[in-house]
N, CA, C and O atoms as a GROMACS GRO file, in nm:
protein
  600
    1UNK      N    1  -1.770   8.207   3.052
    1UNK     CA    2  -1.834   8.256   2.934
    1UNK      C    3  -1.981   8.215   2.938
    1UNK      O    4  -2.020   8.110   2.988
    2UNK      N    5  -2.068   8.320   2.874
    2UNK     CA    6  -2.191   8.275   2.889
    2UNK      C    7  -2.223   8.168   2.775
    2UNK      O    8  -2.166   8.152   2.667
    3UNK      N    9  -2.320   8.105   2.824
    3UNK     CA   10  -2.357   7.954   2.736
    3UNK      C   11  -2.239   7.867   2.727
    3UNK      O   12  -2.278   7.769   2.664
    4UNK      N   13  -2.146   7.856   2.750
    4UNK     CA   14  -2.028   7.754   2.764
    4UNK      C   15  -2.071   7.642   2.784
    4UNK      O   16  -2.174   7.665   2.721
    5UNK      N   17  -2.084   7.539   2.816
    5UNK     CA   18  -2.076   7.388   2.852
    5UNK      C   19  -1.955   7.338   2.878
    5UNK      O   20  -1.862   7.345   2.797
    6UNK      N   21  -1.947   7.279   3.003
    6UNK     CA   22  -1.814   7.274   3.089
    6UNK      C   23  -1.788   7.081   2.980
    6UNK      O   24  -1.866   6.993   2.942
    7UNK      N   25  -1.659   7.098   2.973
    7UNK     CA   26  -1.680   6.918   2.901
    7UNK      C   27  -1.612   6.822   3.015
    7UNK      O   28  -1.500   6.856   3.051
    8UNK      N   29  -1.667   6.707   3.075
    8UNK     CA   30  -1.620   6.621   3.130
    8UNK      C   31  -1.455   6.605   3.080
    8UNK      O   32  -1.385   6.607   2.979
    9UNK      N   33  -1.448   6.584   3.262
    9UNK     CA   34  -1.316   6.642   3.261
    9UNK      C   35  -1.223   6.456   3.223
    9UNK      O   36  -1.280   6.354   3.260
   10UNK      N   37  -1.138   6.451   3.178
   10UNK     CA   38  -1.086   6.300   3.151
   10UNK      C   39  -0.955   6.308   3.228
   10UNK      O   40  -0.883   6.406   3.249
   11UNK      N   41  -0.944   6.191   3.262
   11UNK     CA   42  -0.831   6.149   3.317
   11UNK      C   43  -0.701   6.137   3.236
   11UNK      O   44  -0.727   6.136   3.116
   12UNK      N   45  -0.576   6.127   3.262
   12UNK     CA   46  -0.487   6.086   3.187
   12UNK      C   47  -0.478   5.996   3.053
   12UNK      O   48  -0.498   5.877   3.078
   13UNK      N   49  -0.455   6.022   2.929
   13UNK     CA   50  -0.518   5.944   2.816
   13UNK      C   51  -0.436   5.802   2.837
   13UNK      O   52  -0.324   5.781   2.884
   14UNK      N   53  -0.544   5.703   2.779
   14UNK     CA   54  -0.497   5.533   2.796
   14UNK      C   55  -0.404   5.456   2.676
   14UNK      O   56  -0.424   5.442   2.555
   15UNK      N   57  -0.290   5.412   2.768
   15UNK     CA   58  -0.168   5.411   2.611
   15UNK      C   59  -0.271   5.297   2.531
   15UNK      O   60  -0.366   5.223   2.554
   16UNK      N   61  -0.178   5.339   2.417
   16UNK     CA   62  -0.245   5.235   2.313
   16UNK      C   63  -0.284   5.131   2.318
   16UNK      O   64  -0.205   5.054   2.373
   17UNK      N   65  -0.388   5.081   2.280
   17UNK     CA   66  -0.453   4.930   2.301
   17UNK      C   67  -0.499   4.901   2.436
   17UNK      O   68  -0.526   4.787   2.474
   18UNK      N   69  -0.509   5.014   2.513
   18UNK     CA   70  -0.559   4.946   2.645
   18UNK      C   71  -0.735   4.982   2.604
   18UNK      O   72  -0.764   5.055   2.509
   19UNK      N   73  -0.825   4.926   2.683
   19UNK     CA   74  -0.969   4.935   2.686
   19UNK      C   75  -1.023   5.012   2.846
   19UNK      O   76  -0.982   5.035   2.959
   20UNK      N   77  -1.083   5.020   2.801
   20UNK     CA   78  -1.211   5.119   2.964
   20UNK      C   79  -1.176   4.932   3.041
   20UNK      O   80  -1.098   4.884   3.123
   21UNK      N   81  -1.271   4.888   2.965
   21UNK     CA   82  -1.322   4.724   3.068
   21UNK      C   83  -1.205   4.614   3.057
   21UNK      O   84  -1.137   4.578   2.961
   22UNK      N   85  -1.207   4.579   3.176
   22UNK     CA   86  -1.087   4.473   3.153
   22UNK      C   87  -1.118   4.336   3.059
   22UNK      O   88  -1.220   4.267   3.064
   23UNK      N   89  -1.027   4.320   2.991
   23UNK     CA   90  -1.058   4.152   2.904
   23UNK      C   91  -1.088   4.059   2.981
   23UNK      O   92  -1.019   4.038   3.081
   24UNK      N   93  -1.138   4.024   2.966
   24UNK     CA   94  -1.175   3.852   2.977
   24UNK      C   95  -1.054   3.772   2.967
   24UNK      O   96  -0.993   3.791   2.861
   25UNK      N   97  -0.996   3.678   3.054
   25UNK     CA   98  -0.861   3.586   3.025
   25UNK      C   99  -0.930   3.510   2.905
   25UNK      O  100  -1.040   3.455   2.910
   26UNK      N  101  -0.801   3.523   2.741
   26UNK     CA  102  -0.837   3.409   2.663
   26UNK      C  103  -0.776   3.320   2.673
   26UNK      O  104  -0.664   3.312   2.723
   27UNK      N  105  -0.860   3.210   2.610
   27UNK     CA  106  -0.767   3.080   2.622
   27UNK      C  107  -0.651   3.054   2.631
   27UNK      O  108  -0.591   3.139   2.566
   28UNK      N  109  -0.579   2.980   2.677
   28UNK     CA  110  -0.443   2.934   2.619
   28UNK      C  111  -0.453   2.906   2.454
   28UNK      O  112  -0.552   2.851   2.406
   29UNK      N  113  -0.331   2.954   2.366
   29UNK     CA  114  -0.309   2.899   2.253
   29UNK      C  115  -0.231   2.786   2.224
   29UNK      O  116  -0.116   2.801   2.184
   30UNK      N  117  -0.292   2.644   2.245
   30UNK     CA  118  -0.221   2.516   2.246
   30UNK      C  119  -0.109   2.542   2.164
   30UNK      O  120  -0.106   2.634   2.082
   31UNK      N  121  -0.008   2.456   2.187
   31UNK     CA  122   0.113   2.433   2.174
   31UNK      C  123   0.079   2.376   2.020
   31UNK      O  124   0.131   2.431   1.923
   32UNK      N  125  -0.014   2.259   2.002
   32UNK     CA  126  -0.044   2.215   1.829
   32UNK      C  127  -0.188   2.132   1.847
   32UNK      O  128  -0.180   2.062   1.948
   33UNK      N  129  -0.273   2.122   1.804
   33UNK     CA  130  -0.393   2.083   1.775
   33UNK      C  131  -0.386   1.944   1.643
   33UNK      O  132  -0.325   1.935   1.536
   34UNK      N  133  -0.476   1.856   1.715
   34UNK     CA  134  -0.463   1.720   1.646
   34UNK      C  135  -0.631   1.705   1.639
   34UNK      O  136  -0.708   1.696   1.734
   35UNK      N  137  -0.669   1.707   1.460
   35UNK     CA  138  -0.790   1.712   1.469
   35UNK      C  139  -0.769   1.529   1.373
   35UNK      O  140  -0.686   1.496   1.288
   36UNK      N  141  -0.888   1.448   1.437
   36UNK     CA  142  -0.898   1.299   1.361
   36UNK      C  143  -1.071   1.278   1.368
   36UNK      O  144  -1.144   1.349   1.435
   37UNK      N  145  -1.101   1.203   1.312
   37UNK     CA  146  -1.185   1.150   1.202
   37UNK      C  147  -1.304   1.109   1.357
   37UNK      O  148  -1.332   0.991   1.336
   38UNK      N  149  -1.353   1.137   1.444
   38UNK     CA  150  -1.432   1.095   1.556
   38UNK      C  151  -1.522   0.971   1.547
   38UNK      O  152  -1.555   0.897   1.640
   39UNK      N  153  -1.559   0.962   1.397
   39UNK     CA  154  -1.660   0.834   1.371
   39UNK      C  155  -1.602   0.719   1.295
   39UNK      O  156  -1.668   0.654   1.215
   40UNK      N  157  -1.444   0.690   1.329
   40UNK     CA  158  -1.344   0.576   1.254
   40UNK      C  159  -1.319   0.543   1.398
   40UNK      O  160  -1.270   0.632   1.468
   41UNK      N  161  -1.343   0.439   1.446
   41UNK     CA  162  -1.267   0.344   1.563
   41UNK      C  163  -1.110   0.393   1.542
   41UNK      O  164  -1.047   0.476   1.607
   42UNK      N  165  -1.069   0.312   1.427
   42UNK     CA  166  -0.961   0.308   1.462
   42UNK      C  167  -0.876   0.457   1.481
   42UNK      O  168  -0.762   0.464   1.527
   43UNK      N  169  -0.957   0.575   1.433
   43UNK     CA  170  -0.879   0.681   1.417
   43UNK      C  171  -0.865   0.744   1.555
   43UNK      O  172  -0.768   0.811   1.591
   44UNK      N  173  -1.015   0.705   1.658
   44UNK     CA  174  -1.038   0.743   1.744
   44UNK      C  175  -0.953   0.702   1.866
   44UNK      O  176  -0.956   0.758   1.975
   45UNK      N  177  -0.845   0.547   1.818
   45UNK     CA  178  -0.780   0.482   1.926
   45UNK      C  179  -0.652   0.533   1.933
   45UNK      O  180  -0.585   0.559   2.033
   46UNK      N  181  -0.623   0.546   1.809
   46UNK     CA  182  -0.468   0.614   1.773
   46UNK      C  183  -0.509   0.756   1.830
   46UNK      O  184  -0.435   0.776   1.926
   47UNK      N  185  -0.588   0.855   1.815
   47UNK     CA  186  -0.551   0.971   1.868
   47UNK      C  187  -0.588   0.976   2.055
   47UNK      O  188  -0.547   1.078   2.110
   48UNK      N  189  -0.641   0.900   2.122
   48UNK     CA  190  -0.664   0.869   2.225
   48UNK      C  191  -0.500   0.820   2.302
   48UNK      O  192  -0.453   0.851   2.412
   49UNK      N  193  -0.454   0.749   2.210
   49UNK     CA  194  -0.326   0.686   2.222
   49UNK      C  195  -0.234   0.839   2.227
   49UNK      O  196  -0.153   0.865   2.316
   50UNK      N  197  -0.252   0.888   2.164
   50UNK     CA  198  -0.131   1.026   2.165
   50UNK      C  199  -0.215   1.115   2.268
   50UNK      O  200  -0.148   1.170   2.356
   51UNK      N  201  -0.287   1.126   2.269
   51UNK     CA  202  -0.333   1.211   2.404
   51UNK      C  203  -0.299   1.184   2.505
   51UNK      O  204  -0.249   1.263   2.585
   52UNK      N  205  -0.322   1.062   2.523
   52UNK     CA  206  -0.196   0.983   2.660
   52UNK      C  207  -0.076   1.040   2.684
   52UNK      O  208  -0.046   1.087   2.794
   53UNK      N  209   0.020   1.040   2.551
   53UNK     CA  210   0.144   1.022   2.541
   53UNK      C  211   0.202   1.245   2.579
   53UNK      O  212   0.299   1.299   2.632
   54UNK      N  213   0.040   1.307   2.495
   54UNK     CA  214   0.078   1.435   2.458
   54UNK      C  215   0.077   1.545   2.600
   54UNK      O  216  -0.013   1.531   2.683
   55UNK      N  217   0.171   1.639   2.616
   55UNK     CA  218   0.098   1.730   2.768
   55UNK      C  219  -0.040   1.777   2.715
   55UNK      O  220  -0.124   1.749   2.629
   56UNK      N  221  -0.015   1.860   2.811
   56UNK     CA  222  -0.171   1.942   2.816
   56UNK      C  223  -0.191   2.035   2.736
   56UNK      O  224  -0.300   2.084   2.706
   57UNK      N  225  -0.050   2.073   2.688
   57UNK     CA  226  -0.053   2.220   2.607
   57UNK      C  227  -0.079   2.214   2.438
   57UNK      O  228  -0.066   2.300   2.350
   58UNK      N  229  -0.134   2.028   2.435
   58UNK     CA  230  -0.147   2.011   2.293
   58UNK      C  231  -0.336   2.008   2.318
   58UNK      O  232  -0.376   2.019   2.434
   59UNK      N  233  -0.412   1.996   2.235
   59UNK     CA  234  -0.566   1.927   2.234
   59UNK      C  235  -0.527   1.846   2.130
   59UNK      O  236  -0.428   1.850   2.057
   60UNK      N  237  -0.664   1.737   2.138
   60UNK     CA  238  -0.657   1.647   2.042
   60UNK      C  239  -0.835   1.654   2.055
   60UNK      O  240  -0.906   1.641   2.155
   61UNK      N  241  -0.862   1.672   1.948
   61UNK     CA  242  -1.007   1.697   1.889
   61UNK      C  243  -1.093   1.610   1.736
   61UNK      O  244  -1.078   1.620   1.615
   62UNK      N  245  -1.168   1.544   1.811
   62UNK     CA  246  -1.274   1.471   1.715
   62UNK      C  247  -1.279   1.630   1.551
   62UNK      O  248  -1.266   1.745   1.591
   63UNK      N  249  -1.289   1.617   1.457
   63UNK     CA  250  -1.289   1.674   1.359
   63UNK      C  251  -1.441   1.735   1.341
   63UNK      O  252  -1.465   1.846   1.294
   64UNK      N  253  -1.582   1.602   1.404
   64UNK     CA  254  -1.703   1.649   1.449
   64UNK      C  255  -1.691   1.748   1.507
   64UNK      O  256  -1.754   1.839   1.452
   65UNK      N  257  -1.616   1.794   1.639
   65UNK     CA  258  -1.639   1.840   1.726
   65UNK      C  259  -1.502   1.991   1.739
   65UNK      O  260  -1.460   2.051   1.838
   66UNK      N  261  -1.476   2.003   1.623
   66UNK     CA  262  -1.378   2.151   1.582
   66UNK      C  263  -1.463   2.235   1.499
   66UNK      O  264  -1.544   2.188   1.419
   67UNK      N  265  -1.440   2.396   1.523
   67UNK     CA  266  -1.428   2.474   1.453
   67UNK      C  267  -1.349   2.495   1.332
   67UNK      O  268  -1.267   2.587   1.327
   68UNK      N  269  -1.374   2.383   1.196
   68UNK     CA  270  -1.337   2.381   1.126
   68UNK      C  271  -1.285   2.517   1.059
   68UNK      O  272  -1.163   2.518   1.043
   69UNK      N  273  -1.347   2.622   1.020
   69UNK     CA  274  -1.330   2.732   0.963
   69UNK      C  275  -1.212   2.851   1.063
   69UNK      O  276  -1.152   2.946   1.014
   70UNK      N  277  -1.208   2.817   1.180
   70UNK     CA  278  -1.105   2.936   1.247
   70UNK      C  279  -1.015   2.791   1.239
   70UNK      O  280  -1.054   2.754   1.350
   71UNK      N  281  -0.946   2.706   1.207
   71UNK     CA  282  -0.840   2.644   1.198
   71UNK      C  283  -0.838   2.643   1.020
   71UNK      O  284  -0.741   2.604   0.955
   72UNK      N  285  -0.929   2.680   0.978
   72UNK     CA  286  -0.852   2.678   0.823
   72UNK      C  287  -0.862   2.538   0.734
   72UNK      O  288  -0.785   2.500   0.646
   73UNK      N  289  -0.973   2.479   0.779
   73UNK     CA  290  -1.021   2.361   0.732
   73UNK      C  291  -1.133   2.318   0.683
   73UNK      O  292  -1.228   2.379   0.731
   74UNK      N  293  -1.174   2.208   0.578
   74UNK     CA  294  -1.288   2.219   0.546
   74UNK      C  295  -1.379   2.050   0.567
   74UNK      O  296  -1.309   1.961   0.614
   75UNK      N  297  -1.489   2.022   0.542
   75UNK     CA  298  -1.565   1.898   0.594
   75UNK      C  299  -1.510   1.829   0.458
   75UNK      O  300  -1.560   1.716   0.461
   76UNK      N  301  -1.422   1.842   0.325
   76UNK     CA  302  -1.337   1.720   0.301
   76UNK      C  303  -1.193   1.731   0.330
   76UNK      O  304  -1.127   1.629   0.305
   77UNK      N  305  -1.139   1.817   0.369
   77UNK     CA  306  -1.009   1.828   0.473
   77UNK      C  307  -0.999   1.710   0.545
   77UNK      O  308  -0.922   1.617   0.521
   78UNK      N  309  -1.108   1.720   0.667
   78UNK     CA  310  -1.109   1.611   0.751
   78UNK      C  311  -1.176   1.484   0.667
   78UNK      O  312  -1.149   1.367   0.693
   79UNK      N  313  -1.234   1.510   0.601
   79UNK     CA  314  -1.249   1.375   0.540
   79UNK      C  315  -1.119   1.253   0.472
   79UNK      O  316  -1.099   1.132   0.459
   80UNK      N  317  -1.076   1.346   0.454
   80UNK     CA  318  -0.986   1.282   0.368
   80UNK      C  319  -0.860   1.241   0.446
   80UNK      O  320  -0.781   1.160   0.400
   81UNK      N  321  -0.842   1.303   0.574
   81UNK     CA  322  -0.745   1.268   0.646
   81UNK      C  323  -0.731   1.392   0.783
   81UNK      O  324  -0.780   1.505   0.792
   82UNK      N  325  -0.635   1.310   0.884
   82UNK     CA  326  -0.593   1.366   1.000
   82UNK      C  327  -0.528   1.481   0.986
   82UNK      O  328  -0.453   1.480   0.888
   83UNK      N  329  -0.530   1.619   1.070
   83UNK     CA  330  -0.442   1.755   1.094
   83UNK      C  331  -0.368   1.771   1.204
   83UNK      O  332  -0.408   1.736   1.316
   84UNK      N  333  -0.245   1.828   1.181
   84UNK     CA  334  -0.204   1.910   1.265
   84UNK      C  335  -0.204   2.017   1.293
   84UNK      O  336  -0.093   2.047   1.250
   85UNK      N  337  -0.257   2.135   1.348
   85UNK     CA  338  -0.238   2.245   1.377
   85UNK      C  339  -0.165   2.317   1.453
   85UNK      O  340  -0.175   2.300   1.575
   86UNK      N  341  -0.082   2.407   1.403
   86UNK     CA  342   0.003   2.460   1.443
   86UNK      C  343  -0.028   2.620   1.523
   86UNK      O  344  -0.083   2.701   1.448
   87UNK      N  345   0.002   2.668   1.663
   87UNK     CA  346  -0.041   2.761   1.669
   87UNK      C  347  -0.053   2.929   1.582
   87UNK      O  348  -0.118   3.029   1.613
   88UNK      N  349   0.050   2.900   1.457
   88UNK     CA  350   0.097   2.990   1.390
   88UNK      C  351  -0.041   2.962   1.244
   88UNK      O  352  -0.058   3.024   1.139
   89UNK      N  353  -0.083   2.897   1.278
   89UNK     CA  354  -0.209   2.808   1.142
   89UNK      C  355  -0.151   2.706   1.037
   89UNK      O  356  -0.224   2.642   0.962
   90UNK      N  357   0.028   2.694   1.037
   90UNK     CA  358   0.064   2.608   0.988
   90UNK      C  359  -0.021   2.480   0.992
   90UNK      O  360  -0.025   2.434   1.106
   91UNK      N  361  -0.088   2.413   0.905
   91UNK     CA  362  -0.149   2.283   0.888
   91UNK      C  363  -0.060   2.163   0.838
   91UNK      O  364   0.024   2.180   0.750
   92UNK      N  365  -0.080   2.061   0.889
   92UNK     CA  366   0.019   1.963   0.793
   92UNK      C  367  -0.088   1.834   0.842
   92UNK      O  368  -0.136   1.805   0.952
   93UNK      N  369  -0.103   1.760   0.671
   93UNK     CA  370  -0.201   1.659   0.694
   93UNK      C  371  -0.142   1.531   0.700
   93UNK      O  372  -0.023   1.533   0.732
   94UNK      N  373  -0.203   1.392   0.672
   94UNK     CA  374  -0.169   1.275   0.630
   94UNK      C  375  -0.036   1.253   0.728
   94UNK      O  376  -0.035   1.294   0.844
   95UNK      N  377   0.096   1.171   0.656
   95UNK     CA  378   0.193   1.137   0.761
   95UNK      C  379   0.265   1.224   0.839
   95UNK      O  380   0.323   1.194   0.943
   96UNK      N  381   0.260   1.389   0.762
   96UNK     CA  382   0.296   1.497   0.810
   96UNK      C  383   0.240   1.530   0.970
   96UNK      O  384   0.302   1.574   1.066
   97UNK      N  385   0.130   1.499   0.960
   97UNK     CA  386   0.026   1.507   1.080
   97UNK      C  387   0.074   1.388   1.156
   97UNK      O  388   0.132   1.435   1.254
   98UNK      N  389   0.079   1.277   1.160
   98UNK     CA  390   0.129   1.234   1.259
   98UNK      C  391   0.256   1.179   1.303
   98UNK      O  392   0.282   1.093   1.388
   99UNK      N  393   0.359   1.278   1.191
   99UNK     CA  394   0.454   1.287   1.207
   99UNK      C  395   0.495   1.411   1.309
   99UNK      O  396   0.567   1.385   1.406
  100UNK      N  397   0.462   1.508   1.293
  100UNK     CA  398   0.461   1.604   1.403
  100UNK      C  399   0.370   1.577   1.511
  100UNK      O  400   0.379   1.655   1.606
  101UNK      N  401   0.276   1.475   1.521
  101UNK     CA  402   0.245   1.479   1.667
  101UNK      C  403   0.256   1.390   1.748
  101UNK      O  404   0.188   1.370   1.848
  102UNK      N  405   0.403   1.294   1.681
  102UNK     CA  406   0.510   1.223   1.734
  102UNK      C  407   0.645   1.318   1.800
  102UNK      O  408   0.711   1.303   1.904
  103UNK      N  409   0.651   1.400   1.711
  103UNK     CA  410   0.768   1.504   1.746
  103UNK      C  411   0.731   1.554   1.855
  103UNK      O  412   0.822   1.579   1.934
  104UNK      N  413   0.576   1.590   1.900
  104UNK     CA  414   0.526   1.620   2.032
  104UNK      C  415   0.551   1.621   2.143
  104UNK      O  416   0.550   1.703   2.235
  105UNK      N  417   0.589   1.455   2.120
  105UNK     CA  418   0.563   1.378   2.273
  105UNK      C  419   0.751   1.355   2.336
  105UNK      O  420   0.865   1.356   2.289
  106UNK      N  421   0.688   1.337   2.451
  106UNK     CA  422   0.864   1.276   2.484
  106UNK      C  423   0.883   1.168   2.441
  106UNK      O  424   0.809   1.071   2.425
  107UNK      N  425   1.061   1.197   2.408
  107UNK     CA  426   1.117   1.049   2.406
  107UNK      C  427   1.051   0.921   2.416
  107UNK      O  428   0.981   0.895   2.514
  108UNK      N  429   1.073   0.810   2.289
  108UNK     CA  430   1.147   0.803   2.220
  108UNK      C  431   1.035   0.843   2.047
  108UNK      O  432   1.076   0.828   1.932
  109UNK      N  433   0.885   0.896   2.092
  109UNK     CA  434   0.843   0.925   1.986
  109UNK      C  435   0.911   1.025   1.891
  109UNK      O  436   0.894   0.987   1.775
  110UNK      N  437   0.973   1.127   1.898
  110UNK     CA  438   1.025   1.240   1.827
  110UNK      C  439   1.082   1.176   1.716
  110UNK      O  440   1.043   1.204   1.603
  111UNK      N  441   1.177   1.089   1.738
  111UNK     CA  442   1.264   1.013   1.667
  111UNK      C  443   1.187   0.972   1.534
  111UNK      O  444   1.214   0.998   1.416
  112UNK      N  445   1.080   0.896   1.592
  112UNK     CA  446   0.957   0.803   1.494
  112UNK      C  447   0.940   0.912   1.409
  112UNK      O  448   0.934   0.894   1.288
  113UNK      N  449   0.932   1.041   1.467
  113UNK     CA  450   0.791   1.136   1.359
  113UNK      C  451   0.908   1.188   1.299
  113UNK      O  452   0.882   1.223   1.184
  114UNK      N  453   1.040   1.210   1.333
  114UNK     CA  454   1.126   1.267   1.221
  114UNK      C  455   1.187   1.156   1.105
  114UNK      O  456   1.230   1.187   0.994
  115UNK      N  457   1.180   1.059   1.146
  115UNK     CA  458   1.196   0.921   1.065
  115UNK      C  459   1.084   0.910   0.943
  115UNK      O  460   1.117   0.885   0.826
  116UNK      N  461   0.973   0.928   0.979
  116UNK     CA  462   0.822   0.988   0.930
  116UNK      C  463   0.887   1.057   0.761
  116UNK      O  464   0.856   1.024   0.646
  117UNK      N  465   0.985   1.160   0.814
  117UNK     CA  466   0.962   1.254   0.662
  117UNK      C  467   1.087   1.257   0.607
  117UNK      O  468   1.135   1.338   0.528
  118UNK      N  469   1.133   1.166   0.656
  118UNK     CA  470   1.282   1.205   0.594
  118UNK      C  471   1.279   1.144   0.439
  118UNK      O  472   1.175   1.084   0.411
  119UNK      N  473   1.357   1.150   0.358
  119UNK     CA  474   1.375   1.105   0.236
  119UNK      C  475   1.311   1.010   0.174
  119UNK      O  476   1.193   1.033   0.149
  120UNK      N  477   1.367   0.881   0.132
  120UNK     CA  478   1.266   0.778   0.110
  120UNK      C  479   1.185   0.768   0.112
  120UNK      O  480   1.095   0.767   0.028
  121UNK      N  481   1.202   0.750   0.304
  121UNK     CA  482   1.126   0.703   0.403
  121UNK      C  483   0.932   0.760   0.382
  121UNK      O  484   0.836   0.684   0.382
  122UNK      N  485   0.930   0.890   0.370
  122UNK     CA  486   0.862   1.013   0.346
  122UNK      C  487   0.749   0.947   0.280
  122UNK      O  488   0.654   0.905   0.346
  123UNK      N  489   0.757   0.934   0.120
  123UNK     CA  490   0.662   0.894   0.054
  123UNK      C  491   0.612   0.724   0.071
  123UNK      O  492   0.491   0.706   0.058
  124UNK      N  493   0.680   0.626   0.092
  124UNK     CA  494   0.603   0.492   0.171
  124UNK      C  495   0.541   0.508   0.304
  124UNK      O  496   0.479   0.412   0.348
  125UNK      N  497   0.550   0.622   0.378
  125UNK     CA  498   0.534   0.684   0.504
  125UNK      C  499   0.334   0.771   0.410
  125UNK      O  500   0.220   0.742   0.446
  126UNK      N  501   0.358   0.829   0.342
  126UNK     CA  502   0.263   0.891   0.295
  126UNK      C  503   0.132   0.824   0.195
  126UNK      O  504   0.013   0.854   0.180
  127UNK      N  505   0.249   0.685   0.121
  127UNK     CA  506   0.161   0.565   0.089
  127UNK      C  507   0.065   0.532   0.195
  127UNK      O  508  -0.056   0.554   0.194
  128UNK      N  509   0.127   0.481   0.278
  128UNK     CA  510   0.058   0.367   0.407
  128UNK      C  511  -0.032   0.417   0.407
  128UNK      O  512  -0.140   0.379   0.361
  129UNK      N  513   0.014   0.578   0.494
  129UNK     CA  514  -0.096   0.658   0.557
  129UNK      C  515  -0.235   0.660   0.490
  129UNK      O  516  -0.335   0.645   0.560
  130UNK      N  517  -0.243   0.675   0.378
  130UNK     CA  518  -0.336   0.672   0.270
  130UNK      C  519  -0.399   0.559   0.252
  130UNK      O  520  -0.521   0.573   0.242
  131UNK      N  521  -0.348   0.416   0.241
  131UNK     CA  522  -0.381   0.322   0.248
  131UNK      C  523  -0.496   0.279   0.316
  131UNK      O  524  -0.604   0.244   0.269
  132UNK      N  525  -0.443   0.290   0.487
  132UNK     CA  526  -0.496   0.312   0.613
  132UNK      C  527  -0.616   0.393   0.601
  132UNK      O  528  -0.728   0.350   0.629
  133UNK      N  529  -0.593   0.507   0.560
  133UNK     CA  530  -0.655   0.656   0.576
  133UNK      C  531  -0.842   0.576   0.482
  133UNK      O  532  -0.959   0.581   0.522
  134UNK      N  533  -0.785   0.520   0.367
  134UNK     CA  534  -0.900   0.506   0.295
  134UNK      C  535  -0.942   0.341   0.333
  134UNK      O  536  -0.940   0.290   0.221
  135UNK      N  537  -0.963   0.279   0.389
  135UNK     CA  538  -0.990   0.150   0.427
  135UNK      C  539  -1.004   0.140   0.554
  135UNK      O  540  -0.995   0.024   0.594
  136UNK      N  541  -1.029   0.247   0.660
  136UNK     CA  542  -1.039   0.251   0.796
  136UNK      C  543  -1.196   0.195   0.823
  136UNK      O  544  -1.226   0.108   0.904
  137UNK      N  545  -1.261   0.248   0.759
  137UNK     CA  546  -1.409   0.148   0.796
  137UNK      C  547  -1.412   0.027   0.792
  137UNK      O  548  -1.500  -0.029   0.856
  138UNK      N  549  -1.339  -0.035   0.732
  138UNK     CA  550  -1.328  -0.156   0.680
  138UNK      C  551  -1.238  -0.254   0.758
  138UNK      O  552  -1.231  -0.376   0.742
  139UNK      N  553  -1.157  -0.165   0.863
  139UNK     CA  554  -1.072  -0.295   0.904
  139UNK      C  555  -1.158  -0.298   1.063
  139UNK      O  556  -1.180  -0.208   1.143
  140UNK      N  557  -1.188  -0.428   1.065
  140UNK     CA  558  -1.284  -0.509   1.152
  140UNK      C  559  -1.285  -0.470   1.287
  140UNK      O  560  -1.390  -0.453   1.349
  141UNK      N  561  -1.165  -0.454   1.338
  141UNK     CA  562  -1.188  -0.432   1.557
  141UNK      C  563  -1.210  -0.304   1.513
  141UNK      O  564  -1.276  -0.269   1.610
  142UNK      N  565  -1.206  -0.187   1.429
  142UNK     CA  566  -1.206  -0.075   1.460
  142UNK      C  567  -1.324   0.026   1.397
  142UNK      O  568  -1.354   0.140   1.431
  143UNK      N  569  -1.391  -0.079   1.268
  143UNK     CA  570  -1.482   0.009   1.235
  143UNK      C  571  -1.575   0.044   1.304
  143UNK      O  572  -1.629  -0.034   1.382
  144UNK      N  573  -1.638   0.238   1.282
  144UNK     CA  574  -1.768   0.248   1.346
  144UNK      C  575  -1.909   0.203   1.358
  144UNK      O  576  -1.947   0.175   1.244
  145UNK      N  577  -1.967   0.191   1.412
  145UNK     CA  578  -2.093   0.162   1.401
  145UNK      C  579  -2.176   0.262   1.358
  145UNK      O  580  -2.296   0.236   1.359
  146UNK      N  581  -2.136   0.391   1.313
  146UNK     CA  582  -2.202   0.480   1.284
  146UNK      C  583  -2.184   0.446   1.089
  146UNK      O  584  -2.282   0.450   1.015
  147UNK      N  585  -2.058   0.419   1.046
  147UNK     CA  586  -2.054   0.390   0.969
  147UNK      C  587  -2.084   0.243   0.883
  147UNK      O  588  -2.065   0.213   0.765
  148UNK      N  589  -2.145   0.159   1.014
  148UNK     CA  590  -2.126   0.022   0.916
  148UNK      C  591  -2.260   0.042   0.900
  148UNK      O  592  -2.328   0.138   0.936
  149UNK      N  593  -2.296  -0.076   0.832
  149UNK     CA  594  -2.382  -0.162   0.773
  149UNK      C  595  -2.430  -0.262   0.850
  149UNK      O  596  -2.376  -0.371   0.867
  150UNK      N  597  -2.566  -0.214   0.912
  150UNK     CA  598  -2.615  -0.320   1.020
  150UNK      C  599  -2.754  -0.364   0.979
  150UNK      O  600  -2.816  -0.446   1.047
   0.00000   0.00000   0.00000
């Protein structure tokens, strides 16, 4: 036909969700994310301590040093206490938090972190934590130097 314009011819159409350019590999989505307090000694020894204990498929992350907002958290979140993150965004703070990232590890921690929430146990479990949680500058081998008084 005269004046026609021939249209580039296409290949077989691309099933759904595929792209022209290939992706980029994303990250792994850790198994659960442990965000703690980076400028508390002592918070920094205990989660150092479970990183030891945790595989690879968990992180354990200074609270400085997270993307607070894509985990669903805020700068008094972490203030106020330790997270767990769950790859689903489930959060669980205070003894909850390191009650599941006892459940983490192998044997014989699991035990500890389900002991953590059971009945009673649960709320003197959620006391302590709090206790701890608000007097961490203060107890002597562990406070920061970012935080003391020099």
């Amino acid at each position: 036909m005269p004046g026609a314009t021939a249209e580039p011819s296409s290949s077989a159409p691309s099933p759904p969700g595929a792209t022209a350019e290939p992706n980029s590999p994303s990250p792994p989505i850790p198994s659960g994310t442990l965000i703690y307090d980076g400028d508390c000694g002592f918070c920094t020894a205990t989660a150092l301590w479970a990183k030891r204990r945790l595989s690879d498929d968990y992180r354990v992350v200074p609270s400085q040093q997270a993307d607070l907002d894509a985990l669903g958290l805020t700068d008094e979140d972490v203030a106020r206490s330790a997270w767990w993150v769950d790859p689903d965004g489930t959060r669980s703070d205070e003894h909850r938090c390191i009650a599941n990232a006892l459940r983490a590890m192998p044997a014989p921690w699991p035990a500890l972190g389900r002991l953590l929430t059971l009945g009673p146990i649960s709320p003197l479990a959620r006391w302590t934590y709090r206790l701890i949680a608000g007097n961490r500058y203060r107890l002597p081998r562990f406070g920061s130097p970012k935080k003391c008084d020099r």
